[in-house]
C-alpha positions as CSV (number, residue, x, y, z in Angstrom):
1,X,45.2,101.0,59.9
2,X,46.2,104.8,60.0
3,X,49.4,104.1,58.8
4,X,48.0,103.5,55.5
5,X,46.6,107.1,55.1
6,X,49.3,108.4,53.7
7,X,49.1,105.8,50.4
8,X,46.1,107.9,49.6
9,X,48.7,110.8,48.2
10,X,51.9,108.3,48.2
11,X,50.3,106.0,45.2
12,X,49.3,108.4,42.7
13,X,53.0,110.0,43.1
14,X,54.8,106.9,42.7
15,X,52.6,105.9,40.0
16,X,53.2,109.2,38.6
17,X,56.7,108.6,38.5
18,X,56.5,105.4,36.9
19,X,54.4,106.5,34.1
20,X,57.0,109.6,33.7
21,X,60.1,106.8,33.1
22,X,58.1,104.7,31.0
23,X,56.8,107.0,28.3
24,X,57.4,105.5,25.2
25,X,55.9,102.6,26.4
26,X,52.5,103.4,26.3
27,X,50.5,100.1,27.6
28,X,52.9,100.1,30.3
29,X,51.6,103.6,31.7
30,X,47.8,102.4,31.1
31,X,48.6,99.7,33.5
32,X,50.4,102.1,36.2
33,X,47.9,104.2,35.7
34,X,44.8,101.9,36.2
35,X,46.6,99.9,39.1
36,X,47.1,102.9,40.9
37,X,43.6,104.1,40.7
38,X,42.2,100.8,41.3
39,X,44.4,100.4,44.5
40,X,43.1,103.7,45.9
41,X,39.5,103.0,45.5
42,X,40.0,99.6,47.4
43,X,42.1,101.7,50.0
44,X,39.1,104.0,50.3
45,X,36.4,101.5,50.6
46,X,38.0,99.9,53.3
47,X,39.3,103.0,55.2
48,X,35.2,104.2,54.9
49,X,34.2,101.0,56.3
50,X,36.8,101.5,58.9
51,X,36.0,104.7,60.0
52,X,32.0,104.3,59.8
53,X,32.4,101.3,62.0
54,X,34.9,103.0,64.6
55,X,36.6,106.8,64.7
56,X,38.5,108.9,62.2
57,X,42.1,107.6,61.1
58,X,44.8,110.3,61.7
59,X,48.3,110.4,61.6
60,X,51.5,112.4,61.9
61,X,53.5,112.3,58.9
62,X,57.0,111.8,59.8
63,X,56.9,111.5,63.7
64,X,56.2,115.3,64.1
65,X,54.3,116.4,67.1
66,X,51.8,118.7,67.1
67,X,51.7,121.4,66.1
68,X,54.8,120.3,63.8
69,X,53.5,117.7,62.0
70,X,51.7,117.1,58.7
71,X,48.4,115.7,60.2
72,X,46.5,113.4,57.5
73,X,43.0,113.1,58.7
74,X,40.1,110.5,57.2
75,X,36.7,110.7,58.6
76,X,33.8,109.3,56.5
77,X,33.5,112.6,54.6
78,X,37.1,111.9,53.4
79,X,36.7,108.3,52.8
80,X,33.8,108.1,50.6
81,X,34.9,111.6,48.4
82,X,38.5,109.7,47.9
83,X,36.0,106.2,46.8
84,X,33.9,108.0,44.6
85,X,36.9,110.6,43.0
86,X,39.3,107.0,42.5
87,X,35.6,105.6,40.4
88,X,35.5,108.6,38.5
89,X,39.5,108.9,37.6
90,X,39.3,105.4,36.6
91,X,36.3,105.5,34.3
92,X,38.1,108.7,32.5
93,X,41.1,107.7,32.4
94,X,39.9,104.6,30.0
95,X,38.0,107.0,28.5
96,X,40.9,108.7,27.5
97,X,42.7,106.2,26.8
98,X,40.3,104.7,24.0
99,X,40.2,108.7,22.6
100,X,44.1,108.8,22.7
101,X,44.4,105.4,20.9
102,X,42.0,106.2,17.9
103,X,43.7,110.0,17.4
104,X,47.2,108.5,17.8
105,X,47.4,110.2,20.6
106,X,47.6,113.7,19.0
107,X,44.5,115.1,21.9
108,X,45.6,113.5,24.6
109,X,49.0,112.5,24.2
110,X,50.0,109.5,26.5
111,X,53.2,110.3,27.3
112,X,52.3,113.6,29.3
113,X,49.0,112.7,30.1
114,X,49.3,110.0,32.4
115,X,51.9,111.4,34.7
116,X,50.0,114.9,35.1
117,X,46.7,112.7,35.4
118,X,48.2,110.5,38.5
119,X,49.4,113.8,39.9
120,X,46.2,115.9,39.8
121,X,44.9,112.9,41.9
122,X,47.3,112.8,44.2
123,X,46.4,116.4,44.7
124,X,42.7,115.6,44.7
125,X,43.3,113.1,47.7
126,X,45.9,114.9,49.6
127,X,43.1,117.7,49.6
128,X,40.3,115.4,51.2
129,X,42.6,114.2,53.8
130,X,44.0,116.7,54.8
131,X,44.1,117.7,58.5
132,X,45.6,121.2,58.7
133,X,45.5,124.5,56.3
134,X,48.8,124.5,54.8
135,X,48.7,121.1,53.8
136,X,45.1,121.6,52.1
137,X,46.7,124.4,50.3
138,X,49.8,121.7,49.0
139,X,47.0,119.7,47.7
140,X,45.4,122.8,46.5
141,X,48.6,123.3,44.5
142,X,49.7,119.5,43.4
143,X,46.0,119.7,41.8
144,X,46.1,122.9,39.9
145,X,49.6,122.8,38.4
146,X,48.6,119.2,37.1
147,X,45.5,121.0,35.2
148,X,47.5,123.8,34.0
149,X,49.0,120.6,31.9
150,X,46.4,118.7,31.4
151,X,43.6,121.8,30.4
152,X,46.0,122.9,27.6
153,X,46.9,119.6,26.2
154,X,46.6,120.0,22.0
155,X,48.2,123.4,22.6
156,X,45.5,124.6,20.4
157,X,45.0,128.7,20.5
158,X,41.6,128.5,22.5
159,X,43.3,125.8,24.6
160,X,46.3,128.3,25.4
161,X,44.1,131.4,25.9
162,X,41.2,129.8,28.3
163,X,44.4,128.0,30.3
164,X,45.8,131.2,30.6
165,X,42.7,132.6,32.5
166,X,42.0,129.4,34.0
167,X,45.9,129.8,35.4
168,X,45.5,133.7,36.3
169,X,42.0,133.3,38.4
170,X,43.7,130.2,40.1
171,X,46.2,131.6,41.3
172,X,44.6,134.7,42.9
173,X,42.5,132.2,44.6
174,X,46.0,130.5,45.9
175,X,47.3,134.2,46.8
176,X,43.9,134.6,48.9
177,X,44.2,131.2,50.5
178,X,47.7,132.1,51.6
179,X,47.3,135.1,52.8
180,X,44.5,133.7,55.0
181,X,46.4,130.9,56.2
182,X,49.4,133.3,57.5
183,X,46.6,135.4,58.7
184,X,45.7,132.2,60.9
185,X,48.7,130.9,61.7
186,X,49.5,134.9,63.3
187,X,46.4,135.0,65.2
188,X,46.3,131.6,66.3
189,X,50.2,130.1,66.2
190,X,49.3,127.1,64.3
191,X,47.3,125.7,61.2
192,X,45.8,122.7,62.6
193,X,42.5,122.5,62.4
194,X,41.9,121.0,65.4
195,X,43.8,123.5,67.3
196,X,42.4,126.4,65.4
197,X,38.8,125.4,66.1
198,X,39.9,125.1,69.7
199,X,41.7,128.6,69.9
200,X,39.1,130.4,67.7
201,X,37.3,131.9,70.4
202,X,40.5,133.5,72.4
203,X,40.6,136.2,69.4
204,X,37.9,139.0,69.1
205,X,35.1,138.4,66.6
206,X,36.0,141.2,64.6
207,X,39.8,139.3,63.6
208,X,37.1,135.5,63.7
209,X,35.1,137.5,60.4
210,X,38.4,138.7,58.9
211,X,39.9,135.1,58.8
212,X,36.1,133.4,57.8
213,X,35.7,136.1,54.8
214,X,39.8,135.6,53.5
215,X,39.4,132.0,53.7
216,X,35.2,131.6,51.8
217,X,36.6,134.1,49.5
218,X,39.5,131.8,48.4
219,X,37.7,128.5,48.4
220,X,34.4,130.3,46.7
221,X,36.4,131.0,43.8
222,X,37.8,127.6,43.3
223,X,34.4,126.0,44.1
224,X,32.9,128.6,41.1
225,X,29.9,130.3,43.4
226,X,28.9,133.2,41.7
227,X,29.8,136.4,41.4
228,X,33.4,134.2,41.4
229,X,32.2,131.7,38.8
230,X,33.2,133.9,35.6
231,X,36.1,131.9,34.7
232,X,34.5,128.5,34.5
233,X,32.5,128.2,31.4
234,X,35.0,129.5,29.2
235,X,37.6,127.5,30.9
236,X,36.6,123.9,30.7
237,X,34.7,123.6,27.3
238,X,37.5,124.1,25.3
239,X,39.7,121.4,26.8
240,X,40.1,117.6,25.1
241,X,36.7,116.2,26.3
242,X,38.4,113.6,29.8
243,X,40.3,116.5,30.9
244,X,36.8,118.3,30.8
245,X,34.9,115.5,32.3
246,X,37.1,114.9,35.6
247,X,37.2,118.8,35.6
248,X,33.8,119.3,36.0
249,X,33.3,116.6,38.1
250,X,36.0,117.4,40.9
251,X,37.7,120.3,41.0
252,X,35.2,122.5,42.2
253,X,33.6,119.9,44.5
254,X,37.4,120.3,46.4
255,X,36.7,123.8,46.6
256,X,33.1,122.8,47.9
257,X,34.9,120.4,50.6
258,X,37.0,123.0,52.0
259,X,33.7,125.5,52.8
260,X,32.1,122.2,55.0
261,X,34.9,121.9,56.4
262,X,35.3,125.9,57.1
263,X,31.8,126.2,58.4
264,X,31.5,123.0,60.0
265,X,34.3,122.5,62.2
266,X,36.6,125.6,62.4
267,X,33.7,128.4,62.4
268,X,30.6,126.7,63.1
269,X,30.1,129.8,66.1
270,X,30.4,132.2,63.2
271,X,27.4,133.3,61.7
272,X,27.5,133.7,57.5
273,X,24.9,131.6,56.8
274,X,22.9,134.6,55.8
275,X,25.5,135.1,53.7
276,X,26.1,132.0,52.4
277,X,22.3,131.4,51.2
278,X,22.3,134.5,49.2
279,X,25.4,133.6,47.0
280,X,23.6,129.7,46.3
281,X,20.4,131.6,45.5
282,X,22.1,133.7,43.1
283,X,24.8,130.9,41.9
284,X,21.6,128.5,41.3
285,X,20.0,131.6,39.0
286,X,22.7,132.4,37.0
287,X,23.7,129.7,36.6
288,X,21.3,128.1,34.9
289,X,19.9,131.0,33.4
290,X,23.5,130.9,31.6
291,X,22.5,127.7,30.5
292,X,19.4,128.4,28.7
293,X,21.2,131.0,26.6
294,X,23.8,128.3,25.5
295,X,23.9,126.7,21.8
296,X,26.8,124.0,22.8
297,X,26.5,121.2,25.2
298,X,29.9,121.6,26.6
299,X,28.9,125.1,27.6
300,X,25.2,123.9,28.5
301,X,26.6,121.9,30.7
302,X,29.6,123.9,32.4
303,X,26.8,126.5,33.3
304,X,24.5,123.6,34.8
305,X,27.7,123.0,36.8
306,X,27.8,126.2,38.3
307,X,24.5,126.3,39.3
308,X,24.0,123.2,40.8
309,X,26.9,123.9,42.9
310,X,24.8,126.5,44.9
311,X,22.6,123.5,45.6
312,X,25.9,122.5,48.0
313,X,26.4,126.0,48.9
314,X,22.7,125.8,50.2
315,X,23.4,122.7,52.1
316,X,25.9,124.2,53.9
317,X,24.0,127.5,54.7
318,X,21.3,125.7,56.4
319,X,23.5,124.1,58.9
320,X,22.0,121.3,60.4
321,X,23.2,117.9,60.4
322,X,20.5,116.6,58.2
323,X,21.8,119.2,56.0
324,X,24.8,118.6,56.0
325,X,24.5,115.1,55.6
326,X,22.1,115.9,52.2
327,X,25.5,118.3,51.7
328,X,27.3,115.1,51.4
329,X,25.1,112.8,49.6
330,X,24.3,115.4,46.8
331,X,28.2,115.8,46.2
332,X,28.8,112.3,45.3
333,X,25.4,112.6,43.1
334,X,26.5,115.2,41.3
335,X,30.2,114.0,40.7
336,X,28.8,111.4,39.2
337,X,26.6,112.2,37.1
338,X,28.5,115.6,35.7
339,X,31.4,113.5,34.8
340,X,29.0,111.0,32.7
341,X,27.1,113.7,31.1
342,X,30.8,115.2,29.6
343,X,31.4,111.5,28.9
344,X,28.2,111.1,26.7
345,X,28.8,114.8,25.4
346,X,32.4,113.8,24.5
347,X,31.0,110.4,22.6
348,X,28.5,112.7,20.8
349,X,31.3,114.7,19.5
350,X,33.2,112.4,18.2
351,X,30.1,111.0,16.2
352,X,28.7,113.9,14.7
353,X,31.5,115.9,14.4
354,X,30.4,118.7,16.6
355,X,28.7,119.6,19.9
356,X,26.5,122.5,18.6
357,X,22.8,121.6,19.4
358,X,21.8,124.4,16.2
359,X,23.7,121.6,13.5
360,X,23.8,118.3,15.1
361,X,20.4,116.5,14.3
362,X,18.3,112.9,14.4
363,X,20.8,111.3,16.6
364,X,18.1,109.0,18.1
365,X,18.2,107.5,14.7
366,X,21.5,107.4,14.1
367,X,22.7,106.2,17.5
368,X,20.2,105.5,20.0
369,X,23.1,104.2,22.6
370,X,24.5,107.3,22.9
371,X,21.2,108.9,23.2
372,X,20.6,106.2,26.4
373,X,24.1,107.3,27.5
374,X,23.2,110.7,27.7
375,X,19.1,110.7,28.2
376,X,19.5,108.5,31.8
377,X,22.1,111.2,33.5
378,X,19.7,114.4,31.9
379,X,17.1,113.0,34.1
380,X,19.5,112.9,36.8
381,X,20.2,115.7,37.2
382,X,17.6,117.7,36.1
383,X,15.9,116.0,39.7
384,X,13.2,113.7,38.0
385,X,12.4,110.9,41.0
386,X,13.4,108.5,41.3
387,X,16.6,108.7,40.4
388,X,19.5,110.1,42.6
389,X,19.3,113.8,41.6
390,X,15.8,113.5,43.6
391,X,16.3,112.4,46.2
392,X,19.5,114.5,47.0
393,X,17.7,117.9,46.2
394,X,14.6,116.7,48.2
395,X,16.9,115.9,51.0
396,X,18.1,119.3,51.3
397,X,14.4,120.8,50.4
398,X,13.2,118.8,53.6
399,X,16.2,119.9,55.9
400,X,15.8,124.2,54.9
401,X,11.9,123.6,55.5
402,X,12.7,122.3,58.9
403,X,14.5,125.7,59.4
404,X,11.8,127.6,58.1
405,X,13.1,131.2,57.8
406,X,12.2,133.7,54.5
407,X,15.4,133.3,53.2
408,X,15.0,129.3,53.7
409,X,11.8,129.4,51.5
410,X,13.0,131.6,49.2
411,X,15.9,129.3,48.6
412,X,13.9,126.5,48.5
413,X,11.7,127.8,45.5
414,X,15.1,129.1,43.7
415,X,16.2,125.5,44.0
416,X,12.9,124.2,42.6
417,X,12.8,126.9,39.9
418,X,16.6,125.9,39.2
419,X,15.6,121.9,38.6
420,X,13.0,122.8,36.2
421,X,14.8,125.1,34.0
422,X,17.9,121.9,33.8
423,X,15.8,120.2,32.9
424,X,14.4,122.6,29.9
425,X,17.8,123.1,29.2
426,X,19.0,119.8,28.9
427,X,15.8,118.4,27.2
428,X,15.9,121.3,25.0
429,X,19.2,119.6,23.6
430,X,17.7,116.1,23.6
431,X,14.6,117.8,21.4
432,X,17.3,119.8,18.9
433,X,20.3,117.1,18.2
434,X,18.9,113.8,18.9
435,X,15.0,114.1,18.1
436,X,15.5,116.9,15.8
437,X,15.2,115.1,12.1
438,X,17.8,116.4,9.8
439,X,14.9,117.8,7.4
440,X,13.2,119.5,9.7
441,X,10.9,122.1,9.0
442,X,11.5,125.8,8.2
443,X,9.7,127.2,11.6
444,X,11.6,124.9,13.8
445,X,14.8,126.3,12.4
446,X,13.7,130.1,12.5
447,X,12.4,129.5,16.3
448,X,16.0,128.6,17.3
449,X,17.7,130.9,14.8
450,X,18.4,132.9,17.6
451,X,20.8,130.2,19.1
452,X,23.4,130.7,16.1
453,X,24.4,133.7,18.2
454,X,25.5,132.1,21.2
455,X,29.4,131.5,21.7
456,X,30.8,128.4,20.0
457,X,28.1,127.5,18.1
458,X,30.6,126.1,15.6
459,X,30.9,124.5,12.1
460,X,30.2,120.8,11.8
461,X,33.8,118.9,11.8
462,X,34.8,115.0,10.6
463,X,33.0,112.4,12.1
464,X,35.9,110.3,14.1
465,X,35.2,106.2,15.4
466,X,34.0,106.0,18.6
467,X,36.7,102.9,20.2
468,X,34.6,100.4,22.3
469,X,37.0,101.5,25.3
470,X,35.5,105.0,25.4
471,X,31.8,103.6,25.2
472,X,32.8,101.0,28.1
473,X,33.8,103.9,30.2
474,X,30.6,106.1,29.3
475,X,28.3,102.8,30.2
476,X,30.1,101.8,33.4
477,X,29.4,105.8,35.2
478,X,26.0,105.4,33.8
479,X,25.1,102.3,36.0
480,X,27.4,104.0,38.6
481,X,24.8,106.7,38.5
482,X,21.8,104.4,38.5
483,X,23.8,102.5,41.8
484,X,23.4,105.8,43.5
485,X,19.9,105.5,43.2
486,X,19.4,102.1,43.9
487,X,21.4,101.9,46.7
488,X,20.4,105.2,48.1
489,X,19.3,104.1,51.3
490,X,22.8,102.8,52.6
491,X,24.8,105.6,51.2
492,X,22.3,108.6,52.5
493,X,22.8,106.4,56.0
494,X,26.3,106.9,55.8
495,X,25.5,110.5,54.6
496,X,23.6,111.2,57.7
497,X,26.0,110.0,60.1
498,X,29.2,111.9,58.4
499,X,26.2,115.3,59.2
500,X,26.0,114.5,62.6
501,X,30.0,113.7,63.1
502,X,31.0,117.0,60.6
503,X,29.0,119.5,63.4
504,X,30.9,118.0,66.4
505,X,34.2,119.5,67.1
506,X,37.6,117.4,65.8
507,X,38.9,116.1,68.8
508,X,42.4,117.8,69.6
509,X,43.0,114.7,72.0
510,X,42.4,112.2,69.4
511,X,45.1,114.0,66.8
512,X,47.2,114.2,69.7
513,X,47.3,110.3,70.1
514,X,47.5,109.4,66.8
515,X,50.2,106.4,65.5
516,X,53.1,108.0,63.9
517,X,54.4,107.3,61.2
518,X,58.2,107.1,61.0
């Protein structure tokens, strides 16, 4: 069974490939593209099932030994994030594929798309399984040089200049990572993480903080947690509305994996967590106090990204296994339903011609299933029960009470405060575009005349056909997100197991045994 770890980076790449040589031929990539994706997902279900049943799958790439080797490491953590990113790539990518189709491919061109798409997966996955530093900073990389593609496709001027920040910021984030990895690897004389866990305590705790703060800073400002989260809500509105969905939906949650992983198994005797609950305080404020101040939904809900990922950060600060495990469950939540609120956002554009909750109006009338498509995941994650959103957020409520420090209460009421004001924000655009009729009266429009002034409140454009491809997509991550909450009760078991396995030590003997693969 190990031996088929590597697939998880070796498909996309192939497929990649394929799609590169076969770009004039359009259906054919669609179907390299989808196979691939498809394959993964089964890989991963069965991998998780694996692992949840027995131990971790690890291997050696090439026959190295330790400390030589490439280790690729699936736990359950791993497993289900590589499941649930595989559902998510496949719903946009057929989202994108119905937009390309009906534009003639002029914002998301086919050719270049699907090759840079299968790539930023491979990335993605190589990132999750990872079992040492350097090769969670090649995933690191195989992900962002796909997005520098795909987050300026159009080459429109906004495109270019956002990409252009979106490139600079990454790569000081890569330079940081680097730097702390070489840091490690001359402290320690390896970047295994099972070995560095093991070895952390034979350096002074003075050089242990050095190495914690190098590597939180890097993976902080690709997981957005403010004062480091500047970057994203001018960077992902602007791009073609897929590239911004699977954006929002996993990118930073990689960044979000690499702090568990940090604090969990390679500093868990280090104490941040102070730390730690501070920045998701301040991430979940500002964040969604951003929000409220937005006049376009794209922007609305890039700043509910941000803030919500303090929710994670949170997790993590309270460092417990049942919060851990909440950790978990809440990142598949809110993959999930971020990408299928973009989705529905992205559907909305191309109906009314614009995104700006100040002009767009009476859309309940006018289309009341994309009203359902967006309306269901609003809920969600604004954290009505009982949906998924809910329970994740009273999950890790329940586990900081346990705690019970100030700090622990006060984040607790930020994270309350935070749910309420989504979901003012996001009913606030369900009252002005879709319930909003277009005659409305002229107090309603001078109470949110002050909304004109907020960035890229734009002109209404053309009205474009919304293909049945691009609603299928939108409608299949909607009952995704339902499937979270019905079947909450099996996945948050699964959750709570991968809490209890993430805050015991990777076992150095294990990795030592593992099959190699030739």
């Amino acid at each position: 069974m190990s031996l088929l770890v590597p697939l998880f980076v070796v498909l996309p790449l192939l497929g990649a490939a394929l799609t590169l040589l076969l770009g004039r031929r359009s259906r054919a990539q669609v179907a390299v593209s989808i196979v691939t994706l498809t394959s993964t997902f089964a890989l991963a279900v069965v991998m998780l099932v694996a692992v949840d049943l027995g131990t971790p799958l690890a291997v050696s790439v090439g026959g190295w030994p330790l400390p030589f080797g490439i280790v690729l490491y699936v736990d359950r953590l791993a497993a289900m994030l590589v499941a649930v990113s595989s559902i998510v790539l496949l719903a946009v990518l057929l989202f994108s594929v119905g937009q390309g189709a009906a534009d003639g491919d002029e914002d998301t061109p086919v050719s270049i798309f699907h090759p840079s798409y299968l790539i930023l997966a491979a990335g993605i996955f190589d990132a999750f399984i990872a079992g040492d530093l350097f090769n969670l900073y090649v995933g690191f990389e195989i992900l962002l040089v796909a997005s520098y593609v795909l987050i300026t496709l159009g080459s429109t001027e906004s495109r270019i200049r956002t990409g252009t920040v979106y490139i600079v910021v990454s790569l000081v984030s890569s330079i940081i990572f680097l730097s702390a990895i070489a840091v490690i690897y001359g402290a320690l004389g390896t970047v295994n993480m099972a070995q560095i866990a093991e070895r952390m305590t034979e350096i002074p705790d003075d050089v242990q903080l050095v190495l914690h703060i190098l590597l939180l800073l890097g993976f902080a400002i690709k997981a957005a947690i403010f004062p480091l989260s500047f970057w994203l809500p001018d960077s992902y509105p602007t791009a073609p509305a897929p590239v911004t969905a699977v954006f929002a939906g996993l990118l930073t949650k990689v960044g979000v994996y690499a702090i568990i992983r940090t604090e969990t198994q390679l500093f868990h005797d280090s104490d941040l967590n102070l730390v730690l609950a501070i920045a998701a305080i301040a991430t979940m404020i500002v964040g969604i106090l951003g929000a409220i101040a937005q006049a376009e939904l794209k922007r609305i809900l890039s700043f509910t990204l941000v803030s919500h990922v303090g929710y994670m950060v949170f997790g993590i600060a309270i460092a417990t296994e049942a919060s851990v495990g909440a950790t978990a469950y809440y990142m598949v939540h809110h993959i999930v339903v971020q990408t299928t609120l973009f989705l529905a956002v992205g559907l909305i554009e191309r109906f009314a011609g614009s995104t700006s909750i100040v002009r767009v109006k009476g859309l309940v009338a006018a289309t009341p299933f994309i009203a359902a498509l967006y309306f269901i995941p609003a809920l969600n994650l604004g954290g009505l029960p009982p949906f998924s959103g809910f329970i994740g957020k009273f999950a890790l409520f329940d586990a900081a009470a346990s705690v019970g420090t100030p700090i622990m209460w006060v984040a607790i009421g930020a994270g309350v405060l935070t749910s309420l004001l989504t979901l003012y924000a996001l009913m606030r655009a369900w009252n002005l575009s879709f319930w909003r009729v277009k005659d409305d009266s002229p107090e309603t429009e001078g109470r949110i005349a002050y909304l004109s002034q907020a960035p890229a409140a734009d002109a209404q454009g053309a009205r474009r056909e919304i293909p049945r491809v691009m609603s299928g997509a939108a409608v299949g991550m909607v009952a995704v997100t339902l499937a979270l909450t019905v079947f909450a009760g099996p996945l948050y078991e699964v959750c709570e197991r991968i809490g209890e396995s993430l805050l015991q030590p990777i076992s150095l003997v294990q990795l030592e045994d593992v099959e190699q693969e030739s």
